[in-house]
TIMAR-828098 format. One line per field, with one value per residue (C-alpha): x, y, z. Coordinates in Angstrom, 3 decimals, padded with zeros to 6 digits. Layout:
N
x = [X,...]
y = [Y,...]
z = [Z,...]
//
This chain:
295
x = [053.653,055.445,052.498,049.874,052.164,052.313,048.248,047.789,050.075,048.720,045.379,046.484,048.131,045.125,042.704,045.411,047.289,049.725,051.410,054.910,057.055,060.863,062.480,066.548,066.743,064.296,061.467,062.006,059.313,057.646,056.921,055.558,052.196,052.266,055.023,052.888,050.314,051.872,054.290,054.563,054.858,057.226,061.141,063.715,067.211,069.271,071.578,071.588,069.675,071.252,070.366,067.323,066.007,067.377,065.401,062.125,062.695,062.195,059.281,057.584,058.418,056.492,053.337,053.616,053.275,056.185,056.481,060.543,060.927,064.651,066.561,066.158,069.969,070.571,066.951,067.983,071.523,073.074,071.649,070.577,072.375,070.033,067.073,067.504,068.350,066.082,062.965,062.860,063.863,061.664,058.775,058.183,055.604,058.117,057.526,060.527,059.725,062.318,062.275,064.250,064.964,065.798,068.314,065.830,068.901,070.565,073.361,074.535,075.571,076.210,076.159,072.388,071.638,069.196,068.875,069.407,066.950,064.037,066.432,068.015,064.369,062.568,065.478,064.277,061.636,058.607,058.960,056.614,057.320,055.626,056.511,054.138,053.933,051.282,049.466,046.647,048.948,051.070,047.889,046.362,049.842,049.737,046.364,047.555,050.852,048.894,047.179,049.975,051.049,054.689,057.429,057.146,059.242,057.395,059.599,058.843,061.103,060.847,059.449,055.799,052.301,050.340,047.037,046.402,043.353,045.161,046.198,043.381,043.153,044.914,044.345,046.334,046.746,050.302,052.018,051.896,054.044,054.379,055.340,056.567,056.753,057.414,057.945,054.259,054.272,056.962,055.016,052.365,053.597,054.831,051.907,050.662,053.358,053.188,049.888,050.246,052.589,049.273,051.357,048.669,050.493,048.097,049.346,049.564,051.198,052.612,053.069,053.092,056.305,057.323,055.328,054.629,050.779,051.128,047.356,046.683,050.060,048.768,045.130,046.914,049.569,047.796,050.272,051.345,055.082,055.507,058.006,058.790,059.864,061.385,063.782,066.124,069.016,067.590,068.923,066.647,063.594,060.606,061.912,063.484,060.719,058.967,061.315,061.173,057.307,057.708,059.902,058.033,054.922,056.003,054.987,056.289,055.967,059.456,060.166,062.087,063.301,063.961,065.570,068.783,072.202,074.178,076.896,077.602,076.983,079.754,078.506,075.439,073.178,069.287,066.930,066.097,069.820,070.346,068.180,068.525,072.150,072.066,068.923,066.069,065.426,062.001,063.399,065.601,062.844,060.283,062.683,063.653,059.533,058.851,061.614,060.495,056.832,057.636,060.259]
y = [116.160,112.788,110.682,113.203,112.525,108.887,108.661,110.924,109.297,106.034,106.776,108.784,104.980,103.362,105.629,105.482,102.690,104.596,106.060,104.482,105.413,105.262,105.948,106.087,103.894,106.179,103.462,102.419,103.427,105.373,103.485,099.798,100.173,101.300,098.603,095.971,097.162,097.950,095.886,095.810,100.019,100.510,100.579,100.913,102.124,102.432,105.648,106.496,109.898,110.434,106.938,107.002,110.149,108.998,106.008,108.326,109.819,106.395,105.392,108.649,108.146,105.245,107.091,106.738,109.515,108.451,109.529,110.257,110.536,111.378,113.790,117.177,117.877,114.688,114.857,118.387,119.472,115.770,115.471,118.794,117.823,115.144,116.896,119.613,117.553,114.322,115.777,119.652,120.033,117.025,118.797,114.910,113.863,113.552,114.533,114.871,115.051,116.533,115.409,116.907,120.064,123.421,122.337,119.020,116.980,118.743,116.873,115.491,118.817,120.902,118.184,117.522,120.896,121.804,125.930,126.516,123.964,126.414,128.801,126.455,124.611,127.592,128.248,125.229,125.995,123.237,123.133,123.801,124.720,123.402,124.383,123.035,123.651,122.017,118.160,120.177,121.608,118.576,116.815,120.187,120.317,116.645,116.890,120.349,118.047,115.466,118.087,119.092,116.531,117.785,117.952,119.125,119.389,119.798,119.955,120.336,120.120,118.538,121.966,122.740,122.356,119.680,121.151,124.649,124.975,125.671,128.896,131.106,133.896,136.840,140.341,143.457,146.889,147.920,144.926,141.034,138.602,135.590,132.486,129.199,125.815,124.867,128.076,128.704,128.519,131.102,133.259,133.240,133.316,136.434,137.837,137.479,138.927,142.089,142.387,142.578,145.813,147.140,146.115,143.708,142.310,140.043,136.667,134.450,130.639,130.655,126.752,127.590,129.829,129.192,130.146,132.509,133.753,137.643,138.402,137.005,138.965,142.280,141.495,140.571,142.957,145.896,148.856,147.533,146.653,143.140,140.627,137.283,134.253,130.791,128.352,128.603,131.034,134.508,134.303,133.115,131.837,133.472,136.544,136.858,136.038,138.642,141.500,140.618,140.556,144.267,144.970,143.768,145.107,148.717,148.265,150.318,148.011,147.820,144.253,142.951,139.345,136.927,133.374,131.554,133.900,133.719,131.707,128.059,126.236,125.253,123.608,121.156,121.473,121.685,122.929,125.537,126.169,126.316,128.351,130.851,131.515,131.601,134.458,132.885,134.503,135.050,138.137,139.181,139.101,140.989,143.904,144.646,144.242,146.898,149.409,148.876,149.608,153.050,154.319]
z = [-064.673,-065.732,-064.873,-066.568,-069.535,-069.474,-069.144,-071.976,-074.453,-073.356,-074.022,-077.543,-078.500,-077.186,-080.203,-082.702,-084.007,-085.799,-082.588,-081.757,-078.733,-078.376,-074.987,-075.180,-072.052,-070.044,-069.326,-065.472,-063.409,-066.528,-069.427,-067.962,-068.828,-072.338,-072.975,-071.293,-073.349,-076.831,-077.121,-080.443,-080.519,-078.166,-078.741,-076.347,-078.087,-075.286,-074.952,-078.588,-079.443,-082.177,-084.142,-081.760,-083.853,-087.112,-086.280,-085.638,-088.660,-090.723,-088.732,-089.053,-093.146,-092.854,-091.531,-088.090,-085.640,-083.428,-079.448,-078.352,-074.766,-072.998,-071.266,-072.106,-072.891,-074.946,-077.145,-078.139,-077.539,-078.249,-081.196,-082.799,-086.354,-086.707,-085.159,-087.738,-090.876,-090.358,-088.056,-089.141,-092.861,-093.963,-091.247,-089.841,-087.408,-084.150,-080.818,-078.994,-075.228,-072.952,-069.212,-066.846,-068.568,-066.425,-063.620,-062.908,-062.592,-060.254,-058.519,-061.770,-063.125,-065.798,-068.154,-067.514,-067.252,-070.178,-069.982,-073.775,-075.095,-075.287,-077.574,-080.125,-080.605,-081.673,-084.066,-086.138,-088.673,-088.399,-085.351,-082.167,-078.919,-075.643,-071.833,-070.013,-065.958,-064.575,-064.978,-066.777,-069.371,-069.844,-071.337,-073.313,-074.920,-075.182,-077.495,-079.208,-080.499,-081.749,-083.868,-085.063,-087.989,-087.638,-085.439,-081.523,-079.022,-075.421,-072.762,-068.373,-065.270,-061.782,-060.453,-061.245,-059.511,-058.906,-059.601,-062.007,-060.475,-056.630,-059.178,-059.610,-062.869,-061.257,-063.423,-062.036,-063.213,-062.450,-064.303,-066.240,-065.087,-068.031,-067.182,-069.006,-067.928,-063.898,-062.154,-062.264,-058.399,-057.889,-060.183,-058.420,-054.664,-056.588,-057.635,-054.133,-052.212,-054.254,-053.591,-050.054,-051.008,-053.299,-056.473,-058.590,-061.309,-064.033,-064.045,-067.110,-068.124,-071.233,-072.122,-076.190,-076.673,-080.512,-082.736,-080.375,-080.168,-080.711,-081.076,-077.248,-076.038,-077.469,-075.659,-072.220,-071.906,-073.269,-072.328,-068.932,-067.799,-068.614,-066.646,-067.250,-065.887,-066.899,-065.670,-068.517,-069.724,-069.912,-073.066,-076.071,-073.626,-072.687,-072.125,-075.513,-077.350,-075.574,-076.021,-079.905,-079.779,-078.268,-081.009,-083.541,-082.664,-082.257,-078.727,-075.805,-072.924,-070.889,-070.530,-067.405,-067.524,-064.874,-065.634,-065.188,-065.579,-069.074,-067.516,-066.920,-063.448,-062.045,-058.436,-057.998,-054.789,-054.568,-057.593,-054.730,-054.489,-058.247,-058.779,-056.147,-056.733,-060.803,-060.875,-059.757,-056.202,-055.144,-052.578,-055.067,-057.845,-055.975,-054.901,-058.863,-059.813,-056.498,-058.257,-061.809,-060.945,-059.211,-061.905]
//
């Protein structure tokens, strides 16, 4: 998904002059080609989110539509004062990009861990949300925050598919099983596992989650159970947003969500291995679907 990034945002800075990009010392092996090329748009601050947005701010002030790409943790956790006092109350046209979110950076730990990003973002008025999980939907919510002359945050992990199209449209009767950002695969291996056990679950990618589109919920999940799944805490993701839809609504769905456990990670190992042991087994998953579906 990082190169389908790069492309787009070089060819969005190739049709508009106003773009600028910052990287908080983020641009080996990524950002050559648009420095190379825009030399003149791109900035380097080193490890500095904080200043780094403050600087974003100014530039977008000046009319720019500015590009901020770092770690997931750091671009929103870091620096969340600034995000919410320079980027969100003044509604400024910033993109913060988060790389690496979910448990991407695995053997570094907890401090690179970004599982609550998702939750405090969509606290932020202004601001949407975008989890893409696939190449495909990195550049679709590349174009769709371009559109958007205010402040983003898009955010995708190291898990994910290659292709969207290796994923055909799945519709089921027994269930829906939503989806945000790189977990798309598991989802799906999922969806096809069940199947084999005559369970046929409808399966859907959710890379928009705040505001949250309410109309297209209520036309996919029509009366059916409704699962999700997200690699992030349980706890103010996908799944939340969900439940409060079903709330909201007046809707009587029972919702069932899967995503990383409301506690900290205390070892580091494989994304696999992460995310196995904090909620996120396939085996696991399946079993609690199977006993939902014949309550």
């Amino acid at each position: 998904m990082k190169q389908a990034f790069i492309d787009t945002l070089e060819k969005l800075m190739e049709e508009n002059k106003n773009i600028v990009t910052i990287t908080a010392d983020m641009g080996y092996s990524v950002f050559e080609s648009i420095q190379k090329k825009f030399p003149k748009r791109f900035f380097n601050t080193g490890i500095t989110e904080q200043s780094s947005t403050s600087v974003a701010a100014g530039l977008a002030l000046m009319g720019h539509e500015v590009y901020f790409y770092a770690q997931a943790p750091f671009i929103t956790m870091r620096n969340f004062e600034q995000v919410r006092l320079d980027l969100a109350y003044n509604n400024l046209n910033v993109k913060l990009i988060g790389t690496n979110a979910g448990v991407s950076l695995n053997q570094l730990g907890v401090s690179h861990f970004a599982v609550e990003d998702v939750a405090i973002m969509r606290l932020l008025p202004n601001f949407t949300v975008f989890t893409p999980g696939s190449p495909q939907e990195m550049k679709w919510c590349m174009q769709k925050a371009h559109a958007i002359k205010g402040p983003t945050y898009l955010r995708f992990t190291k898990s994910g598919i290659e292709d969207i199209k290796s994923i055909p449209v799945t519709d089921g009767t027994d269930g829906v099983l939503l989806v945000s950002g790189g977990l798309l695969k598991i989802g799906f291996e999922l969806v096809c596992e069940l199947k084999k056990k005559n369970l046929h679950l409808s399966l859907y990618s959710v890379p928009v989650v705040s505001p949250f589109n309410t109309k297209q919920f209520m036309e996919h999940v029509k009366n059916l159970p409704i699962f999700t799944l997200e690699e992030h805490s349980i706890i103010g993701g996908l799944g939340t947003i969900v439940s409060e839809a079903v709330i909201d609504l007046r809707m009587h769905n029972p919702v069932t969500k899967f995503g990383l456990e409301h506690k900290f990670i205390h070892v580091t190992g494989s994304i696999e291995y992460l995310l196995r042991t904090n909620g996120i087994d396939s085996k696991k998953i399946q079993t609690t679907i199977i006993k939902q579906l014949k309550k």
